[in-house]
C-alpha positions as CSV (number, residue, x, y, z in Angstrom):
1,X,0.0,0.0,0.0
2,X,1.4,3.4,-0.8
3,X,1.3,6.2,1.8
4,X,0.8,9.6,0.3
5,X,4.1,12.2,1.6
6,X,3.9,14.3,4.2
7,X,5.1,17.5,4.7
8,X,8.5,15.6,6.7
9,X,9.4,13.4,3.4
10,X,7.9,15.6,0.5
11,X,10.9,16.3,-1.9
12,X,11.5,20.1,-2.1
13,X,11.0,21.4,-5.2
14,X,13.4,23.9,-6.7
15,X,16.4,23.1,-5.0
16,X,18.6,21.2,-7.1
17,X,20.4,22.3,-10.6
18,X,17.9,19.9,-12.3
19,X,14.5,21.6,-10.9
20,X,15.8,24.9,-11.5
21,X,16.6,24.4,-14.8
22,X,13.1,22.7,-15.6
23,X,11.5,25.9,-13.8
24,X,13.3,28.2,-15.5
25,X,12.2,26.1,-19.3
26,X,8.7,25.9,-17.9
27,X,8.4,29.6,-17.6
28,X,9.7,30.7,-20.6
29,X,7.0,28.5,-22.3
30,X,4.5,29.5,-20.0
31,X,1.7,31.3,-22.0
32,X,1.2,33.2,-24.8
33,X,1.5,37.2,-23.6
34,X,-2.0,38.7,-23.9
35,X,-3.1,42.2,-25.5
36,X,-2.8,45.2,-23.3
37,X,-6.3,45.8,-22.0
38,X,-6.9,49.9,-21.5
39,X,-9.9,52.0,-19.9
40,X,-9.8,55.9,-19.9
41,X,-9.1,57.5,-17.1
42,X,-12.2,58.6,-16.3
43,X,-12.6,62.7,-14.4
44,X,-13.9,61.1,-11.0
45,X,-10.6,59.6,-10.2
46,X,-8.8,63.2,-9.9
47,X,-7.1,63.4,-6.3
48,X,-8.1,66.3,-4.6
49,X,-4.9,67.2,-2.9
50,X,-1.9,69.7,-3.3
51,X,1.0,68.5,-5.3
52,X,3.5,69.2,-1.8
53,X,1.2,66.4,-0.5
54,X,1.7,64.1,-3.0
55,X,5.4,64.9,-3.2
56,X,6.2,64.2,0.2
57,X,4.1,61.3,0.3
58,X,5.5,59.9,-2.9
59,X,9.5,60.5,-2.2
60,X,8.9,58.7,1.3
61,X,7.4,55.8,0.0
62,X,10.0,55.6,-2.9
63,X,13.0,55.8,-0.8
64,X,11.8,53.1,1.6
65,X,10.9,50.9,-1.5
66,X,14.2,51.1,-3.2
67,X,16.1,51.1,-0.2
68,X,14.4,47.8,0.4
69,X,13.9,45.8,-2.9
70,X,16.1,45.0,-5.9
71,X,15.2,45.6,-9.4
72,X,15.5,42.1,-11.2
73,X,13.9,39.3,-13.2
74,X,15.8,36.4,-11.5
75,X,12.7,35.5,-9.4
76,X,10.3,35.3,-12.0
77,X,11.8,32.2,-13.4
78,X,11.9,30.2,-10.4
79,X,8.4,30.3,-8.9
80,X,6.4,26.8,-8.4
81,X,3.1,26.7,-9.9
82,X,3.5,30.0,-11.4
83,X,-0.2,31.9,-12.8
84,X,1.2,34.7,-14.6
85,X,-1.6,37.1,-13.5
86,X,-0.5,37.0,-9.9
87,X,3.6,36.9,-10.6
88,X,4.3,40.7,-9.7
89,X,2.7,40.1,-6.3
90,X,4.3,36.3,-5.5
91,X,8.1,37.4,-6.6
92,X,7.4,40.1,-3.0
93,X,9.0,37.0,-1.1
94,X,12.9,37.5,-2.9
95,X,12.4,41.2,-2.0
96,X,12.4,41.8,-5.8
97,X,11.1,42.2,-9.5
98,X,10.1,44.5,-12.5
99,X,8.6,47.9,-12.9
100,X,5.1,45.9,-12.3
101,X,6.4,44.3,-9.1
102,X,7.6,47.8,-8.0
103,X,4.2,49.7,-9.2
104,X,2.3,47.4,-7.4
105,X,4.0,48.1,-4.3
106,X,3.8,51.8,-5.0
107,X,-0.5,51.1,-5.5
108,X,-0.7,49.6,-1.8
109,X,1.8,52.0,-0.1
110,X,-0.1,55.1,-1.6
111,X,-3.7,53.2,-1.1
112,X,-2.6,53.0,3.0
113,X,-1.9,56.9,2.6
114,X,-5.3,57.4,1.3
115,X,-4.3,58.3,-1.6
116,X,-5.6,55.9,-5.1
117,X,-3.8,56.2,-7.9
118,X,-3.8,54.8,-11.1
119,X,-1.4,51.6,-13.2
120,X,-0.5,53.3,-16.9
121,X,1.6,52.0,-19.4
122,X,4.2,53.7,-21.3
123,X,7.0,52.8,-24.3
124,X,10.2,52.2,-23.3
125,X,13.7,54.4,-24.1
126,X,15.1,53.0,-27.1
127,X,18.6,51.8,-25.2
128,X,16.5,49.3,-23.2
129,X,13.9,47.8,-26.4
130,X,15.3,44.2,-27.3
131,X,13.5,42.2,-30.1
132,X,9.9,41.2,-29.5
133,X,9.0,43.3,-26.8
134,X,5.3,44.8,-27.0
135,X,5.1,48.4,-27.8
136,X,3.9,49.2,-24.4
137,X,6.7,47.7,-22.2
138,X,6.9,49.5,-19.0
139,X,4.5,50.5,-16.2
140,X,4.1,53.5,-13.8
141,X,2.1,54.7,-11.4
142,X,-0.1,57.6,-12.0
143,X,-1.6,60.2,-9.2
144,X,-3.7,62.6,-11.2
145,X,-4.0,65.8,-9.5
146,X,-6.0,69.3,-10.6
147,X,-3.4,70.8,-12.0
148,X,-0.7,68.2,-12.6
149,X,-0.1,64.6,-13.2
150,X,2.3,63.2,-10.9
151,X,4.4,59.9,-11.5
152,X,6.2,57.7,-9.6
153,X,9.4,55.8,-11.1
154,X,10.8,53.6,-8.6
155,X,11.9,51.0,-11.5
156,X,14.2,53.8,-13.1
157,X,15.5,54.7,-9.5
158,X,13.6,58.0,-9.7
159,X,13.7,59.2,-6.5
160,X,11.2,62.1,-6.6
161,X,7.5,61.7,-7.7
162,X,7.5,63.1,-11.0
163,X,5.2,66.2,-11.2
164,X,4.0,67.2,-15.1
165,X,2.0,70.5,-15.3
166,X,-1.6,70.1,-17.0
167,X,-1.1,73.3,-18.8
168,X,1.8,71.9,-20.7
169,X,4.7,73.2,-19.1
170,X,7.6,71.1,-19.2
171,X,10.2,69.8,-16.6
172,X,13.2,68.6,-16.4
173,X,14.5,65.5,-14.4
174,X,17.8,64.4,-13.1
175,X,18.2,60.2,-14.4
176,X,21.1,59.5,-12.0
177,X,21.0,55.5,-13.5
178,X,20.8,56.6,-16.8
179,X,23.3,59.4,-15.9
180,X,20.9,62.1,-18.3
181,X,18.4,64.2,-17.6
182,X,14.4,63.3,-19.4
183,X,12.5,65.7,-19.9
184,X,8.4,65.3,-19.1
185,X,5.7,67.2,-21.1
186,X,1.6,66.6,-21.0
187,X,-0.3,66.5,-24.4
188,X,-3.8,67.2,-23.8
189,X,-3.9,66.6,-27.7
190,X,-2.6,63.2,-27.8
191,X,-3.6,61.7,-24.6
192,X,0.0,61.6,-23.5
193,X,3.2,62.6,-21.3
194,X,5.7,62.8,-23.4
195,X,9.2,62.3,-22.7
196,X,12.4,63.9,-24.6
197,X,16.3,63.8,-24.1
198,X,18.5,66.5,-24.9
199,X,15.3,67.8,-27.1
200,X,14.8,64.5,-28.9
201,X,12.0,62.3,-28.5
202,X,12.8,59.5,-26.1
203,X,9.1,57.4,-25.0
204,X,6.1,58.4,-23.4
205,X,3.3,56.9,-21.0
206,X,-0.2,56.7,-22.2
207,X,-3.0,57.7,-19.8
208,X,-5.3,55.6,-19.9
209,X,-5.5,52.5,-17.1
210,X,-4.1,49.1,-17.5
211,X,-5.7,46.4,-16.5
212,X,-4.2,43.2,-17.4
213,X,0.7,44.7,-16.6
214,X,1.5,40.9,-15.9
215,X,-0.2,39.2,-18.6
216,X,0.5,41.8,-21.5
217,X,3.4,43.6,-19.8
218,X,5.7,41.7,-17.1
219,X,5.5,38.2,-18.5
220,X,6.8,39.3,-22.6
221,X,9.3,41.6,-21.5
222,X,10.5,39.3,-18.9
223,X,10.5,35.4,-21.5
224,X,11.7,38.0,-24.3
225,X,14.9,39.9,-22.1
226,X,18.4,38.2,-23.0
227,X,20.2,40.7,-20.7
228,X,18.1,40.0,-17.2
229,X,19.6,42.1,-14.6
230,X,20.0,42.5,-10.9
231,X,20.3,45.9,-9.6
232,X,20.6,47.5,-5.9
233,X,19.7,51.4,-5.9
234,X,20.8,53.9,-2.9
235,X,18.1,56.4,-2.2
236,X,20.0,58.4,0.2
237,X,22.9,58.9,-2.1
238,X,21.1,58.6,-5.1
239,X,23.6,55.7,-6.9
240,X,24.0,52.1,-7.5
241,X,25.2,50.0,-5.1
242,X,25.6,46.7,-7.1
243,X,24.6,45.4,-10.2
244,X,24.9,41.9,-12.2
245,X,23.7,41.2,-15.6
246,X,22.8,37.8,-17.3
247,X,24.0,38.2,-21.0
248,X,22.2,35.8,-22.8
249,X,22.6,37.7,-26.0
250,X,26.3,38.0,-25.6
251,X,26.9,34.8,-23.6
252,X,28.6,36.4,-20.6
253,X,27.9,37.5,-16.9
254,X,28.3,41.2,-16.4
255,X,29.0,42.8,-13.0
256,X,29.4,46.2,-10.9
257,X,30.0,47.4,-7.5
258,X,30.8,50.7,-6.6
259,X,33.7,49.9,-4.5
260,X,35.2,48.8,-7.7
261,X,33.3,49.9,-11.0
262,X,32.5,47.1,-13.7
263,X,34.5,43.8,-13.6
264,X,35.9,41.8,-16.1
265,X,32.9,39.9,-17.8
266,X,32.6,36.2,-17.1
267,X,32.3,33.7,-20.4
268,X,30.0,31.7,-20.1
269,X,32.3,29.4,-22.2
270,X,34.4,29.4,-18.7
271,X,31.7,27.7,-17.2
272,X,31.4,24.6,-19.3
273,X,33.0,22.0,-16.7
274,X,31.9,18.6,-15.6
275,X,30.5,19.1,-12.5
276,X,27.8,21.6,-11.3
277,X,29.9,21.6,-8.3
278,X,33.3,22.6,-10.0
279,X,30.4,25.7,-11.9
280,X,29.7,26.9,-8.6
281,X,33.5,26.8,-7.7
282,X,34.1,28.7,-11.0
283,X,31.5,31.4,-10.7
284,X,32.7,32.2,-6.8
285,X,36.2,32.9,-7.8
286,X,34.8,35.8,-10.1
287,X,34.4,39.2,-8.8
288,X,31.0,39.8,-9.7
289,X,29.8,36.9,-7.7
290,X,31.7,37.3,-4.7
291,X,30.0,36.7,-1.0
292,X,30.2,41.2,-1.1
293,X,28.4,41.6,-4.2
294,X,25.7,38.7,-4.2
295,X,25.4,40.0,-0.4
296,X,25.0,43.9,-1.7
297,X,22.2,42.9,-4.4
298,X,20.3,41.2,-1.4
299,X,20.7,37.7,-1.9
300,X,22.1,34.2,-0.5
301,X,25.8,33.9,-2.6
302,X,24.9,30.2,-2.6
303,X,21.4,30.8,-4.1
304,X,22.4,33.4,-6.5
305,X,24.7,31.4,-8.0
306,X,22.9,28.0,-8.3
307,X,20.0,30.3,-10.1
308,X,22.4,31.7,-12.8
309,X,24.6,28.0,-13.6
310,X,21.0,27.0,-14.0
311,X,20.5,29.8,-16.5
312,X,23.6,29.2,-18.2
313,X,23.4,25.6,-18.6
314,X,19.9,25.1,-20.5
């Protein structure tokens, strides 16, 4: 007669190079990435409060969340039993994710403020569009005021709510990670916040709501990005930490720390030994997964590291 397992013999999914590898496969092959599905923005859900309010309320809320979290795509590819509509909120457990994860975040923190606000989606910068990425491939948060529209940016490390006049007027804001400054401009005409750079168009965020980020948003950026990255942000002093890139397209392993600057990429060629044990060896002896840095982009060395041999190896 065969007993069914409980929770003391139950195998542990996830853990070894073979389950990672199959999660990682699984998710890429997921589900086909679904339409964006947009509402207008409709006049009842104009905040009534002063931009100062919203400011303060905003730049708290963004320094404590990217003080906190990590920007990366790592997670995504390892969760059990993964239902793609619910991924930006299940990846909260690594302390990480994408602009979704992070706008999501933004939603609750602002919600507890009393405050509602409003998931848009917007084009990306050209320097960040790979092949087959949806038109829309970014989301922000929206607080639409009287007089201005405000945005918050935590995925670009924005560390002020962004706050575009209604009467046109454009501003100008410091990009620290993109070391630039974007410029923000509202166009009643076109239903848009348009963005430049140096006084050439750069992307822009469409105001209407989103409804369905993870499905049409999250998930085909994430199975379609051959450089996912891992990046820790400083608030305080307004510059990054630590940062690791998976190079899928290039077929190395990228890495920063600000002790140090960039270090020498890792081949992936480099890793292609006999055991997984002798990979691990080999990816701990280079810089850019050190104890320090896996430690300074907020995770386990160990973990970290069986994750990306698992990458590397499918």
């Amino acid at each position: 007669m065969a007993f069914p397992r409980t929770n003391k013999t139950k195998k542990k999914r996830g853990t070894s190079f073979k389950d990672l590898r199959n999660l990682y496969q699984r998710y890429k092959q997921h589900a086909v990435p679904e339409a964006p599905l947009l509402e207008p923005i409709s006049g009842a859900t104009i905040i009534h409060k002063t931009v100062d309010d919203v400011k303060a309320i905003g730049k708290e809320i963004l320094a404590t969340l990217i003080a906190s979290l990590n920007y990366s795509l790592l997670p995504y590819f390892f969760i059990p039993d993964v239902r793609i509509a619910t991924q930006d909120y299940v990846v909260n457990k690594y302390r990480s994710g994408n602009c979704a994860f992070f706008a999501n975040k933004v939603v609750h923190a602002l919600h507890k403020q009393g405050l509602q606000s409003i998931l848009i989606p917007a084009t990306l910068p050209p320097i960040l569009i790979q092949p087959g990425y949806p038109e829309y491939a970014h989301v922000s948060v929206l607080v639409p005021l009287d007089t201005h529209l405000v945005l918050i940016e935590p995925a670009y490390f924005i560390i002020d709510p962004i706050c575009v006049p209604r009467d046109g007027t454009t501003v100008h804001v410091p990009v620290p990670s993109f070391e630039t400054t974007w410029s923000y401009r509202y166009s009643k005409e076109d239903n848009k916040i348009l963005v430049s750079e140096h006084g050439s168009p750069l992307y822009h965020y469409l105001l209407q709501r989103i409804l369905n980020p993870s499905q049409s948003i999250s998930y085909p950026v994430t199975i379609r990005n051959q450089r996912p990255p891992i990046v820790k942000f400083d608030p305080i002093r307004n510059c990054k930490i630590a940062h690791l890139s998976v190079r899928l397209d290039k077929r190395v392993l990228e890495g920063y720390h600000e002790s140090v600057g960039w270090f020498e990429q890792l081949d992936f060629a480099s890793l292609a030994l006999p055991t997984e044990r002798a990979q691990l060896n080999r990816l701990a002896e280079w810089p850019g997964a050190s104890d320090e840095v896996c430690k300074a982009l907020g995770w386990s060395p160990t973990d970290l590291r069986k994750k990306l041999v698992a990458i590397i190896s499918v």
